[in-house]
N, C-alpha and C positions, 0 to 999 in steps of 0.2 A: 467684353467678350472673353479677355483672355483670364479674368477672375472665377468669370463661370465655368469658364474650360478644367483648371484647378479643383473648384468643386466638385466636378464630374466625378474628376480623377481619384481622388479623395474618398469620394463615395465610394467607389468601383472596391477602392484596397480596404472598406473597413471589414467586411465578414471576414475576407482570406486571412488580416491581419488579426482579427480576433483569435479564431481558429488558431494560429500558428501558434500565437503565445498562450492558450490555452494546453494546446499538446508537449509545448517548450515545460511551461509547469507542471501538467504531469510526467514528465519525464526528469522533474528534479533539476531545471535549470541547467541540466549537464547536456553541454555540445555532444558528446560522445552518445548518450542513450536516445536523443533527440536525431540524430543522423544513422542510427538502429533503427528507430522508429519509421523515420520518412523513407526509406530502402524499402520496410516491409507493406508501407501503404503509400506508395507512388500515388495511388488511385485517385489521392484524395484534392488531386490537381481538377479533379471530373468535375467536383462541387464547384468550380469557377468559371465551367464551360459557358453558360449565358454570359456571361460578362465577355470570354473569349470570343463569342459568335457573335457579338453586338459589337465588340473593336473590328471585326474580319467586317463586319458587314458595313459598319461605318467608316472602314478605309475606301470599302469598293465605290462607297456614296460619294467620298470625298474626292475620289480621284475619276467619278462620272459626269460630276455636278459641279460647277468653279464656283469661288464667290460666296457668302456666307450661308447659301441654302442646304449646302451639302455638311456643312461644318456644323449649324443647327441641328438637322439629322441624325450626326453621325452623335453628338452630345446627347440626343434624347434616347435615342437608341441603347448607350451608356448607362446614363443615368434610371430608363425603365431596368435594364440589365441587375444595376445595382439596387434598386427598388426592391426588386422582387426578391433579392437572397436574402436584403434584412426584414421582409415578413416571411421567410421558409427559416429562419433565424427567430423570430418569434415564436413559432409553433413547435422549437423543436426543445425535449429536454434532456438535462445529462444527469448521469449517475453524479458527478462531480464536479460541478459550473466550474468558471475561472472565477479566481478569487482574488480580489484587485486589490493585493498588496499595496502597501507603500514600493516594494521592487515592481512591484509590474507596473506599479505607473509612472517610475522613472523608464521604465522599459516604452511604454506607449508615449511619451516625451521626445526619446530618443527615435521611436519609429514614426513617430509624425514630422520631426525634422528633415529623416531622411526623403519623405514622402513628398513634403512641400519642396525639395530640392528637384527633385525626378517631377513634379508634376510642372516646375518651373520649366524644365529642361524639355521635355516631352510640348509644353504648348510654346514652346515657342522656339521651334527648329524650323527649319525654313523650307524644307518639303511640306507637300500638302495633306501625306497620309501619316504625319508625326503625331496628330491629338490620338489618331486612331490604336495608331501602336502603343502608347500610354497605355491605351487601356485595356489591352491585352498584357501588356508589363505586370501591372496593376493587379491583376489577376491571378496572376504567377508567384511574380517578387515575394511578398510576404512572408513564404514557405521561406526563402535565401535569404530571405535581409534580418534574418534570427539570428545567421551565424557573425553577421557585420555589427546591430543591435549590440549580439550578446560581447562582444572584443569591445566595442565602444564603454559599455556598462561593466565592463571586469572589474576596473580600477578601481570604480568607484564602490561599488558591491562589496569590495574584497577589505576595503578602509572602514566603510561602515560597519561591517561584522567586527573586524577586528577590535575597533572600541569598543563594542555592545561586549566582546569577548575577555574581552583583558576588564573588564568594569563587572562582569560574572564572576573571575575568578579572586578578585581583590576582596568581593564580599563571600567566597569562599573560605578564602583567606581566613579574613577577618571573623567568621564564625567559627569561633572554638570549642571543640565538647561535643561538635555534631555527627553523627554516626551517618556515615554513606554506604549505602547498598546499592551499587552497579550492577544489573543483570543485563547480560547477552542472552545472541543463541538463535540459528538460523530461523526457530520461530519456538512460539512460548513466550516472547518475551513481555509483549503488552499483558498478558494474562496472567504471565507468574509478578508483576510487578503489580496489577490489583489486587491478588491473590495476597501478594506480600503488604501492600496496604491496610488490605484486612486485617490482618492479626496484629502486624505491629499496633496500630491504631489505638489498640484496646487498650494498649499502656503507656503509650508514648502519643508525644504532640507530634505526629508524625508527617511530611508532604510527601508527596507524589508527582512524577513528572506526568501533565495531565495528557489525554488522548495519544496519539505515537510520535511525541518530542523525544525523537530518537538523535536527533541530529546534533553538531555544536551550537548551531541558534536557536536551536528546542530547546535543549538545557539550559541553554545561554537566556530564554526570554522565561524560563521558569523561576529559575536562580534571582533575576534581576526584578521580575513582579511581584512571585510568591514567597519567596524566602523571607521569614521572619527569624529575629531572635529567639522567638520563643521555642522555634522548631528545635529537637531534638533527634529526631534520623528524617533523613533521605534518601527516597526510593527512588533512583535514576536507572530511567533505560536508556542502553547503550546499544545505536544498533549501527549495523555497518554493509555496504554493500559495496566495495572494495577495499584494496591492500591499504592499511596503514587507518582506516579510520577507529579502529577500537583502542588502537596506538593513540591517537590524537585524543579520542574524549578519555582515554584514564591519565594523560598529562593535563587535564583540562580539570576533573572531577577528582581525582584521587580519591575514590574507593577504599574504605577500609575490608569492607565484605565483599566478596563477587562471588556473581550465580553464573554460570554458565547452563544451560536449561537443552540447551541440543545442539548438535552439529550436522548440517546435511545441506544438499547440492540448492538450496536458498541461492538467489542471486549468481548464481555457475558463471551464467553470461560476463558480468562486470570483475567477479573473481579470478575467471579463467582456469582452474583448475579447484577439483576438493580438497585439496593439499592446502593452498591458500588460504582457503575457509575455515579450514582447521587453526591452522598455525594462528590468525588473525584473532578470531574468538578466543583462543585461549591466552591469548596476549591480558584478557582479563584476569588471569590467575598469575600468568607469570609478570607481571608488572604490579601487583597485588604488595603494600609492605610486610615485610615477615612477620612482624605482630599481629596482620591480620587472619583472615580466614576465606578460603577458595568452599563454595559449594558447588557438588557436580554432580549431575545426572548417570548415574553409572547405568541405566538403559540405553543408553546410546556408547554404541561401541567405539565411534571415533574419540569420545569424551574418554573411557574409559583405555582405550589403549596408549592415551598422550601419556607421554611421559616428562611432567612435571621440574624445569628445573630450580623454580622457586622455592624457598628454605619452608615459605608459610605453610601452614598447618590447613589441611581440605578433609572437609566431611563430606559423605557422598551417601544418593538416597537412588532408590529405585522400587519397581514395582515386579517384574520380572528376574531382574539378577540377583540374585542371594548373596548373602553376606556385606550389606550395608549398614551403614549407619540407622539410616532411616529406611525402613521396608515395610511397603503396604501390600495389603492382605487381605483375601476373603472380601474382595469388592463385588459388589451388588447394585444394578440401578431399575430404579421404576421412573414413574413419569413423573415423583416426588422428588427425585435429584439421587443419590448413591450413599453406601455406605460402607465401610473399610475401618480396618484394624490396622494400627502403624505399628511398629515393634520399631523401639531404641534400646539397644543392650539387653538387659533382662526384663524391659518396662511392655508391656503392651494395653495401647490406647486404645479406645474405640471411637470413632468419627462420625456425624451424620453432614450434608453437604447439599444443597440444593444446586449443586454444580453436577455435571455429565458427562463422564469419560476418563480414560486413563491420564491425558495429556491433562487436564486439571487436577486430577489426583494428583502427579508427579508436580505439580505448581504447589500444591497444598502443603508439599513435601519438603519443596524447598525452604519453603516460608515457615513450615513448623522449625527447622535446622535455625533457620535465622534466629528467630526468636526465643530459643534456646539457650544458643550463644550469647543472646542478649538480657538472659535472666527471665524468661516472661514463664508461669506459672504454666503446667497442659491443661489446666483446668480454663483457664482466661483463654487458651491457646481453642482447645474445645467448645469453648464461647461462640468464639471470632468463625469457624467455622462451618457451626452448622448455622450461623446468623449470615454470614456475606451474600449480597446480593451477586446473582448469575452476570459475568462479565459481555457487557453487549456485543452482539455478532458475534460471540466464540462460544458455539453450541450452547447459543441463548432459548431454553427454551418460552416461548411465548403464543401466545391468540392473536392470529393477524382475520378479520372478517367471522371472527368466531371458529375458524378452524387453530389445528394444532401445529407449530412451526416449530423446527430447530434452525437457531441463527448461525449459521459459522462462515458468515458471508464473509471476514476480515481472510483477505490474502491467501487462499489457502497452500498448502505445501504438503508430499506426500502423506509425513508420517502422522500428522493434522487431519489430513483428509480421509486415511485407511482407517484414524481411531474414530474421526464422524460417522463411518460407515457403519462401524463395530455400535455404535448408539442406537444410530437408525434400525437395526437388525434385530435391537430386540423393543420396539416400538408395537404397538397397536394396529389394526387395519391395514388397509394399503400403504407401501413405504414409499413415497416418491422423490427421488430426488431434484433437482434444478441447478446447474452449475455450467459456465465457461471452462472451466475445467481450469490448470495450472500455466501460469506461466512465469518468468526470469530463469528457466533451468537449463540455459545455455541448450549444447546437444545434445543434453538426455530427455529435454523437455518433451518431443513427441513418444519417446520412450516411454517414459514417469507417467504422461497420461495415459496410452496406452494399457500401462499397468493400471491403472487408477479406475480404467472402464472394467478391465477383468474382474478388480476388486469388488464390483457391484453386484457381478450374479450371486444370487443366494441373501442379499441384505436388503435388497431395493428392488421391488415390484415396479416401477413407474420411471420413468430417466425422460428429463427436458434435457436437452445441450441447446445452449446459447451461444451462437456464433458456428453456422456450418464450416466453415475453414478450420479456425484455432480448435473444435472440438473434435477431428474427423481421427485424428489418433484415439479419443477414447469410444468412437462408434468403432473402430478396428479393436477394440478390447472386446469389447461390449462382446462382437462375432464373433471373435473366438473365445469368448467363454462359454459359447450356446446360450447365452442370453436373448429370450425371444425378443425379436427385432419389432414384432408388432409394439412393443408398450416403448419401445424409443420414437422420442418426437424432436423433431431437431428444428428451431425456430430463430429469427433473424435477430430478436431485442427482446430485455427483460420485459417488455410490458408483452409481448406476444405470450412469453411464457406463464405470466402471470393469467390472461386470459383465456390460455389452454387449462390453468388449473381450476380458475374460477366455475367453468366450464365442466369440469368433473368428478372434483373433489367429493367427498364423503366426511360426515361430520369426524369419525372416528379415523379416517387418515391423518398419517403424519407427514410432515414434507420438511427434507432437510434440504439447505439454502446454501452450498457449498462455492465460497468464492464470491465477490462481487465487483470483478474489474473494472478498472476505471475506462474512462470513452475511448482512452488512447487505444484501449488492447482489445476492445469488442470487439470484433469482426467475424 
């Protein structure tokens, strides 16, 4: 009896327990973003209510009924409880499953241990309403035993990485001759870093850090699978979302090149101030060896007001600020991709690109600066870019059901999101857009969206917002722009949005896909 008691129990904690360490990974295994997290969605204790009302009601059974009739009851009552959330758990799907690392299954290791202790302790107290309360524990615990879990598994966590770590840099080490290109920058960075694969490419056996191995075990597990002898430059991103991480991966990668691509209130929350953000990213120039080379976006005015105290030598490009190295010019787009004129000194280039918007230009930019430095011809250079394929989600244009779609569902952030609009604006037919709008932007974030709806009137006929909460600052844009409120539709999940479009689309519409938040931040 008292085994099957146990598996009740067991059953009751797997959805809670799933759930938790699902929200714990996307929040990057950090106690700190993960206790941000659960503050702003208490709520999500509601999803355990059956299993809570099936313990309440199998106490009151247990304590009506003597003898094992009411203690039968009160387990079936449980185990229906638990039943039913792992088939509303089958039918349900995310933007971004849990993904069952090798960590998260020492994680689920560790949370089973604790499980079978509490469900020993729970069946076998010596009141009569103790299986019952198990299973309202059960129900609950999961959300808190992350923070017990995550202390339990630091040690261990923290020794493993450091092998995989010290075993990346020894075969950095030991590859000599290899050209490193570290790009930052609150955003651009995945983009200017395909952007920058492109071209080098053409002349060099070049790698790339694939998808957003932004992190020290990104690099760490690129370094350690994909790194061959044979490679000749490295295109590493370097990203960071507090004090001291860009500090860490250029003591980790030493960079010969660094891009620095923008500076802006990215991640504010975990920064705590713009100042921080600043000082941190450019920790990639100033940590830079003086033999090397700093490039910088002189359109971004926090980039361009730093002042520099590393001896190394920085080239700088832009689209708007004059008197750069590299300055693009006379940009033009259709629904074929854009075209621009770059000027270097007295040279001026002409570009064709099947890429969309200023924020890929200024990537195009950078990457030509590299490859310069690196001897690569503008003709080869010229090649590589009107050839690169469109970077996925960053104002990808593509045919989703035979209509016309721009992707720039990756992460969006102001100055990302005002140049998507700028695309959208000069599109075809109805302009629609679809977006959760912005988040990590500490408290300017209901700010930043705010602006971000005003941004819309005049570009965008059509506005979905996903998630009436997190969107409600950019429905306060939207009004005060005099943007008619009839064409805004405001809906609970991407699939609602998707079947509000299905629903009205026109061949000749465009719909740009701004943002695509993971499950933690839908709401």
């Amino acid at each position: 009896m008292r085994l099957a008691g146990i598996a009740v129990l067991l059953l009751c904690a797997l959805i809670p327990t799933k759930h938790a360490l699902h929200m714990f990974q996307q929040n990057r295994y950090e106690l700190t973003r993960y206790t941000a997290w659960l503050k702003q969605n208490i709520k999500v204790l509601w999803e355990s209510m059956p299993v809570v009302w099936a313990g309440v009601i199998g106490a009151a059974v247990m304590f009506l009924m003597s003898g094992s009739t009411g203690a039968l009851i009160a387990a079936a009552a449980a185990a229906a409880a638990g039943g039913v959330q792992i088939l509303k758990e089958r039918s349900r799907t995310y933007i971004k499953p849990l993904v069952y690392t090798d960590r998260v299954k020492r994680q689920i290791a560790v949370m089973v241990v604790l499980y079978l202790n509490l469900a020993l302790f729970f069946t076998g107290v010596g009141f009569r309403g103790g299986f019952a309360l198990g299973v309202i524990a059960m129900a609950v615990l999961p959300w808190l035993l992350i923070y017990l879990m995550s202390w339990i598994t630091s040690p261990i966590e923290k020794s493993v990485q450091n092998w995989y770590l010290n075993d990346a840099k020894r075969i950095l080490r030991e590859h000599t001759g290899l050209k490193i290109v570290g790009i930052t920058g609150s955003y651009g960075k995945t983009s200017t870093k395909n952007v920058m694969q492109a071209v080098l490419s053409e002349q060099f056996n070049s790698l790339m850090t694939p998808a957003s191995y932004n992190t020290p075990m990104g690099i760490t597990r690129t370094v350690r699978e994909m790194l061959k002898p044979i490679h000749q430059v490295f295109v590493c991103e370097m990203g960071a979302d507090k004090v001291g991480d860009i500090t860490e991966l250029m003591e980790f990668v030493h960079p010969q090149i660094g891009v620095v691509t923008s500076i802006g209130p990215q991640h504010l929350q975990t920064f705590g101030s713009q100042e921080n953000i600043t000082r941190e990213k450019m920790q990639m120039i100033e940590m830079l060896p003086e033999d090397g080379l700093g490039i910088l976006n002189y359109d971004n005015e926090l980039i361009r007001s730093w002042n520099t105290r590393n001896k190394v030598r920085t080239v700088t490009y832009s689209i708007d600020y004059e008197g750069t190295d590299y300055h693009a010019s006379d940009i033009s787009y259709s629904p074929a991709g854009s075209s621009f004129t770059v000027q270097n000194g007295s040279e001026k280039i002409q570009f064709q690109t099947k890429l969309l918007g200023k924020l890929n230009i200024l990537n195009i930019l950078s990457a030509i600066a590299t490859a310069r430095y690196l001897g690569v011809d503008w003709k080869i250079i010229q090649r590589a870019v009107r050839a690169m394929k469109q970077v996925e989600h960053r104002l990808e244009q593509k045919k989703i059901n035979g209509y016309n779609f721009i992707d720039d569902a990756f992460n969006a952030n102001p100055s990302g999101a005002a140049m998507a609009l700028e695309v959208l604006s000069g599109m075809p037919g109805t302009r629609w857009i679809v977006t959760p709008g912005m988040i990590d932007l500490g408290e300017r974030q209901s700010e930043l969206n705010r602006a971000f709806g005003k941004q819309m009137c005049g570009k965008a006929d059509e506005v979905i917002l996903v998630g009436v909460q997190q969107t409600q600052p950019i429905t306060d844009g939207l009004m005060e722009s005099g943007f008619d409120m009839q064409h805004v539709h405001v809906v609970d999940t991407v699939k609602e949005a998707f079947a509000y479009l299905w629903a009205n689309l026109e061949r000749e519409d465009t719909v740009l896909l701004e943002n695509d938040l993971p499950d933690a931040f839908n709401k």
